[in-house]
C-alpha positions as CSV (number, residue, x, y, z in Angstrom):
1,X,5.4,23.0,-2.8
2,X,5.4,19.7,-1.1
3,X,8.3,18.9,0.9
4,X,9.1,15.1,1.5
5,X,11.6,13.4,3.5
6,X,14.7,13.4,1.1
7,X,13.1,15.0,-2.1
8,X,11.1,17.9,-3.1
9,X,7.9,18.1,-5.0
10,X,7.7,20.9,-7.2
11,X,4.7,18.9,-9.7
12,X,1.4,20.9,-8.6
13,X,-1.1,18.0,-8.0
14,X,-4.1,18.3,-6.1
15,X,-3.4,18.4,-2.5
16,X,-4.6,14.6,-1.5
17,X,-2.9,13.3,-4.1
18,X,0.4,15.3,-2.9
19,X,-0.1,13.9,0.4
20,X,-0.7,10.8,-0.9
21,X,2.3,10.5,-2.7
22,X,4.3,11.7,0.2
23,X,2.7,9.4,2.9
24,X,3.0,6.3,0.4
25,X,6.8,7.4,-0.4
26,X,7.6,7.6,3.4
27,X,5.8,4.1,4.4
28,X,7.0,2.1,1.2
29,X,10.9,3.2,2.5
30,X,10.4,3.2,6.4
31,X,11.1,-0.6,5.9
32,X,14.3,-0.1,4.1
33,X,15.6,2.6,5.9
34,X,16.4,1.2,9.0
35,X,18.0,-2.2,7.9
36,X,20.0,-2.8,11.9
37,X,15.8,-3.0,13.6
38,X,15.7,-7.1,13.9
39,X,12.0,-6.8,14.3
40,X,10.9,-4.9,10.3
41,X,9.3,-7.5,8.4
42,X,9.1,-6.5,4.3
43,X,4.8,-6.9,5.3
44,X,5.2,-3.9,7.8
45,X,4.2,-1.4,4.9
46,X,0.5,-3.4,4.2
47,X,-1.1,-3.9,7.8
48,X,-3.8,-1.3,7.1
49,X,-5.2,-0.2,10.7
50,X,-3.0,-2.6,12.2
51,X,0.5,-0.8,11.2
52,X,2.7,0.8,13.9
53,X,2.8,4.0,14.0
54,X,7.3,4.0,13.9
55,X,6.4,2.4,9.9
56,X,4.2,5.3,8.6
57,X,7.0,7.9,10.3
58,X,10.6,7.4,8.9
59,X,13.2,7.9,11.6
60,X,10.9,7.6,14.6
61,X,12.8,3.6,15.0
62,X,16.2,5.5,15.5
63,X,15.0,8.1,18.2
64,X,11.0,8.1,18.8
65,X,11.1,11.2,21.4
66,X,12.9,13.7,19.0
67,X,10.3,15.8,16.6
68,X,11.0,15.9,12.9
69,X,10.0,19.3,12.5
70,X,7.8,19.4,9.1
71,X,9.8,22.3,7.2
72,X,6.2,23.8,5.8
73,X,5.4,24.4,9.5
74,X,4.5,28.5,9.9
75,X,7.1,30.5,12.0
76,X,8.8,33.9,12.3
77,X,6.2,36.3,12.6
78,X,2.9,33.8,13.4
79,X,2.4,32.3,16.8
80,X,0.8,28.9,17.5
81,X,-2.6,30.5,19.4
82,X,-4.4,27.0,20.1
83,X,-3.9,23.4,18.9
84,X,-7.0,20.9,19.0
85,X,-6.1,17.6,18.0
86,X,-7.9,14.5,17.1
87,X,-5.7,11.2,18.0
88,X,-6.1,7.7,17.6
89,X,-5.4,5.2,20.9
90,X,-1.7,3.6,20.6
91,X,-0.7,-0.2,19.7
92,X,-3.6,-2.7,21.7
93,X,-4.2,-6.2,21.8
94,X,-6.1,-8.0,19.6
95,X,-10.0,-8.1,20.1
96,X,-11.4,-11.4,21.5
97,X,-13.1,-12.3,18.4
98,X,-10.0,-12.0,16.7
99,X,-8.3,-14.1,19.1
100,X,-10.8,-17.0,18.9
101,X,-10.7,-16.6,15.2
102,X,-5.9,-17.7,16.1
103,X,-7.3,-20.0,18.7
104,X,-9.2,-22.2,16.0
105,X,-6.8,-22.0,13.2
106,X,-3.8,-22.6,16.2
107,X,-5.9,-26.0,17.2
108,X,-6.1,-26.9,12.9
109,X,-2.3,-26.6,12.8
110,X,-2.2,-28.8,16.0
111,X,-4.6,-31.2,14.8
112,X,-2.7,-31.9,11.2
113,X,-1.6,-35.6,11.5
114,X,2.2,-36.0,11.4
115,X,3.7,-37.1,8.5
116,X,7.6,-37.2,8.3
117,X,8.0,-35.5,4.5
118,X,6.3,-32.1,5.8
119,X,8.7,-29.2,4.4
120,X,7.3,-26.1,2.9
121,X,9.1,-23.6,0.3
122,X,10.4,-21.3,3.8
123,X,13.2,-22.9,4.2
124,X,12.9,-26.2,3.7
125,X,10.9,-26.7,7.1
126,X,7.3,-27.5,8.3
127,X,6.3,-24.2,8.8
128,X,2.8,-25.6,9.8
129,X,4.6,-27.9,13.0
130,X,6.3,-24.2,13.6
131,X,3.5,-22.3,14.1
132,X,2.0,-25.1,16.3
133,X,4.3,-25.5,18.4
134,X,4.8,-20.6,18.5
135,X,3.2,-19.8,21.9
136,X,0.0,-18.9,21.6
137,X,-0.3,-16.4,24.3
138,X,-3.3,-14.1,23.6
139,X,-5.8,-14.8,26.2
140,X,-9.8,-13.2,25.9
141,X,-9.3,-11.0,28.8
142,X,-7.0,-8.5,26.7
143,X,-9.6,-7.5,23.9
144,X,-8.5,-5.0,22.5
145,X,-7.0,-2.9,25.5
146,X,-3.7,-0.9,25.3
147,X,-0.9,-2.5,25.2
148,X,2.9,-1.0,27.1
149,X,4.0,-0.4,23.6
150,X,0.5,1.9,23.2
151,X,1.6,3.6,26.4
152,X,5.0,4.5,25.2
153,X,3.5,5.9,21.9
154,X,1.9,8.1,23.5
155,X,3.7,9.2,25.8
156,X,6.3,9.8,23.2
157,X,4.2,11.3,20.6
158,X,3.6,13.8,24.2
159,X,6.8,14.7,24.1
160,X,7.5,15.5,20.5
161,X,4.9,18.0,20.3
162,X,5.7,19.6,23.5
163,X,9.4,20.0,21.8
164,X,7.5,21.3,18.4
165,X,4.9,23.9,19.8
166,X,6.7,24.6,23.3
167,X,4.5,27.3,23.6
168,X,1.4,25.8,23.4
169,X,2.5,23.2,25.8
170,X,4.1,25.1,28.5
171,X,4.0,24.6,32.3
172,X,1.7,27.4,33.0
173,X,-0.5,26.2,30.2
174,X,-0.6,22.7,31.7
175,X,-3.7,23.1,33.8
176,X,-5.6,24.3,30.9
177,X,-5.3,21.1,29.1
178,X,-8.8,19.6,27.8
179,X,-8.7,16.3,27.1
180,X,-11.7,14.4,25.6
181,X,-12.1,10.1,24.8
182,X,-13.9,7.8,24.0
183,X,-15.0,5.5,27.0
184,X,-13.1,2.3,25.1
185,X,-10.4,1.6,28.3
186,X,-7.5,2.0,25.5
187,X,-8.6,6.0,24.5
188,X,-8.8,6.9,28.5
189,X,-5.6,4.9,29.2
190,X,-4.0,6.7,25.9
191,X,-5.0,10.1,27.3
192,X,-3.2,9.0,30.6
193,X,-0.1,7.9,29.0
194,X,-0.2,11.5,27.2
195,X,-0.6,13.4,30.4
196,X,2.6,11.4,31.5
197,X,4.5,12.4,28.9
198,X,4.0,15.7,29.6
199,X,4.9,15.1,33.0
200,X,8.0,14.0,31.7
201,X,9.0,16.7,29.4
202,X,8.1,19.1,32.6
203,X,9.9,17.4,35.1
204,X,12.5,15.0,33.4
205,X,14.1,12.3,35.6
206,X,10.8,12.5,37.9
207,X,8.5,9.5,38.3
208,X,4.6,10.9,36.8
209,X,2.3,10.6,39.8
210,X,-1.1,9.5,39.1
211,X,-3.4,11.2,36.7
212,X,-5.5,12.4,39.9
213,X,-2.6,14.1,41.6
214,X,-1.2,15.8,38.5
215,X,-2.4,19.9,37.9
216,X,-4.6,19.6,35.0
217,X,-7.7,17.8,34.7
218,X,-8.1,13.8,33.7
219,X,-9.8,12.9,30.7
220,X,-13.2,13.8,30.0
221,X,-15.3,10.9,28.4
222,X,-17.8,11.7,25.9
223,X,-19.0,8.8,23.2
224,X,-21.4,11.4,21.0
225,X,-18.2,13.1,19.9
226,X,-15.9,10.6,20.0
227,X,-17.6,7.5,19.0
228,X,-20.4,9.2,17.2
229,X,-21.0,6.6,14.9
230,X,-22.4,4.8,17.5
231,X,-25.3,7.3,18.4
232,X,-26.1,7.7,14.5
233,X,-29.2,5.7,13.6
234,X,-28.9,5.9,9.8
235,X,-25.1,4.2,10.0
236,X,-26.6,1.8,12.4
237,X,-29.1,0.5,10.8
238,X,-27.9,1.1,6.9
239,X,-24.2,-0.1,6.9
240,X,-23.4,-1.5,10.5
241,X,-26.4,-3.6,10.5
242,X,-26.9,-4.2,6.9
243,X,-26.0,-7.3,5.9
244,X,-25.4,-6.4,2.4
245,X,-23.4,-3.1,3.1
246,X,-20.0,-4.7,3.0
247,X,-20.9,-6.3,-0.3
248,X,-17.6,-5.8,-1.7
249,X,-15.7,-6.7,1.2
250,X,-17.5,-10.3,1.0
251,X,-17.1,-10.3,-2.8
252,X,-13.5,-10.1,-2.7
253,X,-12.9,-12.8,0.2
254,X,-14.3,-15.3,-2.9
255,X,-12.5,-13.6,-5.1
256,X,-9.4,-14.8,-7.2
257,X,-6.9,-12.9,-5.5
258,X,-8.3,-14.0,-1.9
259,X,-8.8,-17.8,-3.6
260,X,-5.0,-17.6,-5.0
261,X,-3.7,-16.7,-1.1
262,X,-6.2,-19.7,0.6
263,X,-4.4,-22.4,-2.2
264,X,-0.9,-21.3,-1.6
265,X,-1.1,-21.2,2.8
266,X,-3.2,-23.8,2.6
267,X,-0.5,-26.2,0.6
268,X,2.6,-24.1,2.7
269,X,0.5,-25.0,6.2
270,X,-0.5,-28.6,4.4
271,X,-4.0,-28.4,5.7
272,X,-7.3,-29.0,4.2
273,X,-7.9,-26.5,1.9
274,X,-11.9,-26.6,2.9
275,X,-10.8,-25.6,6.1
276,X,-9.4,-22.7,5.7
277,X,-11.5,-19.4,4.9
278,X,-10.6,-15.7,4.1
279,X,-10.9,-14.5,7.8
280,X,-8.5,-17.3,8.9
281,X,-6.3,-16.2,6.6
282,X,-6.7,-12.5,7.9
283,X,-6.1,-13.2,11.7
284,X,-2.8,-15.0,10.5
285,X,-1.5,-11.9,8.8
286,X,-2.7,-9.4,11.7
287,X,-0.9,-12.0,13.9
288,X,2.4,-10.8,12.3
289,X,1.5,-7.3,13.0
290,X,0.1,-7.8,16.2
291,X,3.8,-10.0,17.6
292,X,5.4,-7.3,15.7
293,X,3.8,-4.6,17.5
294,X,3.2,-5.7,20.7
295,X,6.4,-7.8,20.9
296,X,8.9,-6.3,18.3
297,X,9.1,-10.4,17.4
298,X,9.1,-11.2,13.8
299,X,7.3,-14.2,14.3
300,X,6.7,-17.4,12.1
301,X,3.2,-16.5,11.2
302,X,5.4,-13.8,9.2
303,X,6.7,-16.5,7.0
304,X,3.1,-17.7,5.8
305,X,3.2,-14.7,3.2
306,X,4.8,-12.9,1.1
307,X,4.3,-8.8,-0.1
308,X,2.3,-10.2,-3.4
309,X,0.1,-11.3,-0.6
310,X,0.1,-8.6,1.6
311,X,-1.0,-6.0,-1.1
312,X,-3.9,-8.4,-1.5
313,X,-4.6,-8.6,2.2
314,X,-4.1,-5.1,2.4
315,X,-6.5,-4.3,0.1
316,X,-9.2,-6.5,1.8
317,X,-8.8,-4.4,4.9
318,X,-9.1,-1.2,2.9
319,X,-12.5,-2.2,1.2
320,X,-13.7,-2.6,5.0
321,X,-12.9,0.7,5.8
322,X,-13.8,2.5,2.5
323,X,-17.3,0.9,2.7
324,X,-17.6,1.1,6.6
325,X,-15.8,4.4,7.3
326,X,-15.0,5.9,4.4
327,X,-15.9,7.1,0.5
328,X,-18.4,4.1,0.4
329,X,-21.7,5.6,1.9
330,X,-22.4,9.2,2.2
331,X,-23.9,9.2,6.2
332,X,-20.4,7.6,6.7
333,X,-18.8,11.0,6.8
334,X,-21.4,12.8,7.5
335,X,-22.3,11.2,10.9
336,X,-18.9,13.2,11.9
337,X,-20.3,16.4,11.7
338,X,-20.4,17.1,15.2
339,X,-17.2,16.1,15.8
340,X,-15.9,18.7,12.5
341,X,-18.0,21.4,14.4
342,X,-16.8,21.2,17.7
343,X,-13.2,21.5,16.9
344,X,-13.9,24.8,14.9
345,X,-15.9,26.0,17.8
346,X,-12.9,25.7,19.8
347,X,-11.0,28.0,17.1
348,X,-13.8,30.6,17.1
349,X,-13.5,31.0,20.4
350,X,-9.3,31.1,20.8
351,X,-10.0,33.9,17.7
352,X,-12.6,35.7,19.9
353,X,-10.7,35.7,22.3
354,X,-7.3,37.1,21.1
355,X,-9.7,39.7,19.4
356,X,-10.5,40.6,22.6
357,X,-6.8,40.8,24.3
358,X,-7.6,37.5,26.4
359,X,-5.4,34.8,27.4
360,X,-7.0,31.7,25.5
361,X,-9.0,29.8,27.7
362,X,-7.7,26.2,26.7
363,X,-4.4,26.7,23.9
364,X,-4.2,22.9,23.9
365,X,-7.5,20.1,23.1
366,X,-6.7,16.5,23.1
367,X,-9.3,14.5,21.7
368,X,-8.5,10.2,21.6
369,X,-10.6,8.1,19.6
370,X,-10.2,5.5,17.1
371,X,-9.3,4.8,13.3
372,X,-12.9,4.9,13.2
373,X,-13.4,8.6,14.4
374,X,-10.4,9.5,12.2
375,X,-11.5,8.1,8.9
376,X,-15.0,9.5,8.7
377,X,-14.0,12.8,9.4
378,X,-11.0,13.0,7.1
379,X,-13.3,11.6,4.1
380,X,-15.7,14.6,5.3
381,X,-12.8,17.0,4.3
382,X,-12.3,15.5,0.9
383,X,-8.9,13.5,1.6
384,X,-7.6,10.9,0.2
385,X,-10.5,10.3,-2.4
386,X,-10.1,8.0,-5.5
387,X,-11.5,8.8,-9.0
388,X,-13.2,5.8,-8.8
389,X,-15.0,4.0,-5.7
390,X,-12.7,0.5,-4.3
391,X,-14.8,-2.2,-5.5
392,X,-14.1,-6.1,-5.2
393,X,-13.4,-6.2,-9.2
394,X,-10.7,-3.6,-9.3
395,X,-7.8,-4.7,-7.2
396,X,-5.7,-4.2,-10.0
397,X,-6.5,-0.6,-10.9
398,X,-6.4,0.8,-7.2
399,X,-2.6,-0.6,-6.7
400,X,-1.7,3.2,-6.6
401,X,-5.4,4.3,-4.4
402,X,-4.9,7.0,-2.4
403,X,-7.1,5.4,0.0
404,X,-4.9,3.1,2.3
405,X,-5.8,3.2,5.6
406,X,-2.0,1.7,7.2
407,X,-0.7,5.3,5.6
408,X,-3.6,7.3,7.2
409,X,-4.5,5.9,10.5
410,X,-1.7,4.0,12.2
411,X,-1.7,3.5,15.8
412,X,-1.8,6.5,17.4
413,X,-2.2,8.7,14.1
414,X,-3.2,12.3,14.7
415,X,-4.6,15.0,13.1
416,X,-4.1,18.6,14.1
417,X,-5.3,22.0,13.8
418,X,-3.0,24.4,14.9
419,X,-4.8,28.3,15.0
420,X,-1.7,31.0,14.3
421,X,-1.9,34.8,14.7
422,X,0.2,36.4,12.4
423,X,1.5,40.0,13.8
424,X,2.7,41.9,10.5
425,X,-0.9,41.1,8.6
426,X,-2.2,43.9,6.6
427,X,-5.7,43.2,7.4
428,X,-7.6,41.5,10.6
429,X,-8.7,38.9,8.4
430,X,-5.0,38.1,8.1
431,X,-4.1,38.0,11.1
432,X,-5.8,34.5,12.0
433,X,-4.0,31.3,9.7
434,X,-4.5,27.6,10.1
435,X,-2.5,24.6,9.4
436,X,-3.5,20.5,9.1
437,X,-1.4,18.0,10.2
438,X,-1.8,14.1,9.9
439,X,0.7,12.1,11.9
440,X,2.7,15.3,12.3
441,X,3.1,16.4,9.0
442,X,1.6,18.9,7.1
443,X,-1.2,18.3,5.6
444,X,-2.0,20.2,2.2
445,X,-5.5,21.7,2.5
446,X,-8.1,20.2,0.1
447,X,-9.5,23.6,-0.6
448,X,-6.0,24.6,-2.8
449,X,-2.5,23.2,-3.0
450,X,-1.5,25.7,0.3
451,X,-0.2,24.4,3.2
452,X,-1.7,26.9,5.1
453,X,-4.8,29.3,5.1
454,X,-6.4,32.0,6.3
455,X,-8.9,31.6,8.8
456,X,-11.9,32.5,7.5
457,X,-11.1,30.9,4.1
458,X,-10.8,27.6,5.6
459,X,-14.2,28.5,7.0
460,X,-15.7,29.3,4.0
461,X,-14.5,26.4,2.7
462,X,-16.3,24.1,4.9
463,X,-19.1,26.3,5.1
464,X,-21.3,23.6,4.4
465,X,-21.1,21.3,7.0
466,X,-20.2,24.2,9.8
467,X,-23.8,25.5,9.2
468,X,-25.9,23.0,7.3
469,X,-24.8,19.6,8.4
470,X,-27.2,18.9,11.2
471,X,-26.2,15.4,12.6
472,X,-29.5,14.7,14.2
473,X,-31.4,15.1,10.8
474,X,-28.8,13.7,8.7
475,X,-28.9,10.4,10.9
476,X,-32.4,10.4,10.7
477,X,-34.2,7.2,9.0
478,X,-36.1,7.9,6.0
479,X,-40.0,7.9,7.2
480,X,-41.6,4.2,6.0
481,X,-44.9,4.9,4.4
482,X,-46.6,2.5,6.2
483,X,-50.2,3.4,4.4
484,X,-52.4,0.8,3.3
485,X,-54.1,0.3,0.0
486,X,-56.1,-2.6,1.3
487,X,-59.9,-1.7,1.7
């Protein structure tokens, strides 16, 4: 049984699809749910890697620091042993390429020449003079780096897990904290925000002193786990620099749906339709999301579309992903290998050691990455995998995907392994019981329709890539034959 917020699901569907349904239930209502937040726009549901992290969790806008305890979470007679978790940075700036893409569409809306019958459909105004004259304040030194918002999702997310695995996340375990990232400033400066949080739930009222001064150990930086797509030659070289590996992604920016969007903003802003192209048109919707985020402003780039247009827009981000990160090539997954391998050898060894009556060296991994560590590991596990692959030609059939990346990897999305030992088991195999968590709730294993399993069936599961996914030879380039038949 899947357990929702405000309904039960009693249907038995294959566990992605269950989650699925759940995480698409709780996004598509977050909006409506909270109708006295000024700053929800009816888009927040479609902004794909871009969406805050408050939109994919229902109640975190009335009170962000108190846990929603998932009911499917294990208790009684199992104890939380160790948690590793894998989570994405908080809420950043835009990168500079996205702001240069703003800074020329801001200078076509300044450059329109006046004319005194401008008035779109929103209201009867010039939305174009509107945005032209909205403060353009991104500036290229910000590129992508955390933003205060970022901070405090962190340092909140720090404090609801404290509260849900106290335990795990007491004082005395507080200088055993690992913590791994990325080198990207906004994963190191998440992992800080984190460690003040904690700081916070220890010693409430207090001012967190630096990182440096505190009594467990600052985050570690290492890029082959963290970033590993960047030290996997095969992804380099046959979907990050292929031209034709995004296919799709191109094919739908020329597509009708894309064409339909350029037409309508292009007669709403009343500038030359030639000058407009699909990317403009993205960096004006992630412009909502990003004054939304950063800002909690609704602003007028807001107004340019509506949720017809977002589902499109949306979907364009998805078929990025899905081809870059996800379903869409196989070494796209499977360059995450490493990354799957070390967070079970982290389990085997808390199991080791509680075989052995020893206090677990570290109960509590941190790992912070990005949507682009998350994804490729989650499609390793088998989640959130369509019958049929996102194409540009099926917009239409994937309304329902399970694949949509603003449900799975929000700022600051997480995914967790938490490592139980159950007391009144019958048999030491028994005694050891895992459960997933994405963004906190449950996540049903893709192995059965359980929300929790044993140990060693979870290994055996995944036995595959714990013993025969090598990530040096699976990101290995094919050998050219570079023979001659010329005498």
């Amino acid at each position: 049984m899947l357990r929702g917020p405000g309904y039960f699901l009693w249907v038995p569907v294959p566990p992605a699809a269950a989650l699925a349904v759940a995480l698409l239930s709780s996004l598509s209502h977050c909006s409506f749910l909270e109708p006295a937040d000024p700053v929800i726009s009816s888009l927040s549901p479609y902004f794909g890697t871009k969406t805050r992290y408050e939109d994919a969790n229902c109640g975190l806008l009335r009170d962000p620091e108190v846990p929603r305890r998932d009911p499917e979470l294990l208790e009684d007679t199992c104890t939380p042993l160790q948690l590793v978790a894998l989570i994405r940075h908080g809420t950043r700036y835009p990168t500079a390429k996205q702001i240069r893409k703003l800074r020329q569409l801001h200078g076509l809306l300044q450059a329109r020449r006046p004319r005194d019958d401008r008035a779109d459909a929103v209201g009867g105004r010039d939305l174009g003079a509107a945005l032209a004259n909205w403060p353009l304040w991104y500036a290229d030194w910000m590129d992508g780096q955390l933003v205060e918002k970022g901070r405090e999702d962190m340092r909140q997310l720090a404090l609801r897990l404290a509260s849900l695995f106290p335990a795990l996340f007491s004082h005395e375990n507080y200088s055993r904290l690992q913590l791994v990232t990325s080198s990207k400033h906004r994963c190191v400066e998440s992992g800080v925000a984190f460690l003040k949080g904690l700081w916070q739930h220890y010693h409430p009222g207090l001012p967190p002193p630096d990182v440096a001064d505190m009594e467990c150990n600052p985050p570690r930086i290492n890029d082959k786990l963290m970033r590993f797509f960047d030290h996997c030659e095969k992804f380099l070289t046959e979907v990050e620099g292929n031209d034709t590996a995004l296919y799709h992604v191109e094919a739908f920016k020329t597509g009708p749906e894309m064409q339909n969007i350029l037409k309508k903003v292009a007669a709403a802003l009343q500038v030359p339709f030639n000058s407009l192209n699909a990317d403009l048109i993205q960096v004006a919707f992630f412009t909502c999301s990003f004054d939304l985020a950063i800002k909690g402003v609704k602003s007028p780039w807001c107004d340019v579309f509506d949720t017809d247009d977002a589902k499109v827009l949306e979907y364009l981000n998805d078929l990025k992903q899905y081809w870059k990160r996800g379903y869409g090539y196989t070494i796209n997954s499977r360059s995450s290998c490493t990354l799957f391998q070390d967070i079970f050898q982290h389990l085997d060894k808390a199991v080791e050691q509680k075989k052995r009556s020893q206090p677990v060296s570290s109960p509590v991994i941190l790992q912070f990455g990005h949507a682009e560590t998350l994804l490729p590991l989650l499609s390793l596990m088998g989640y959130f995998k369509d019958k049929e692959p996102l194409t540009a030609y099926n917009y239409k059939e994937q309304m329902h995907r399970k694949f949509r990346s603003g449900h799975i990897v929000p700022y600051a999305s997480n995914l967790i392994f938490v490592l139980y030992h159950c007391k009144n088991a019958k048999t030491l195999k028994e005694e050891f019981r895992v459960q997933i968590l994405l963004n906190e709730k449950v996540l049903p294993l893709a192995h059965s329709q359980e929300t929790v399993s044993l140990y060693e069936d979870l290994k055996n599961h995944y036995k595959d890539i714990l013993q025969s996914c090598n990530t040096g030879e699976e990101c290995k380039l094919p050998k050219v034959n570079n023979t001659s038949d010329e005498l």
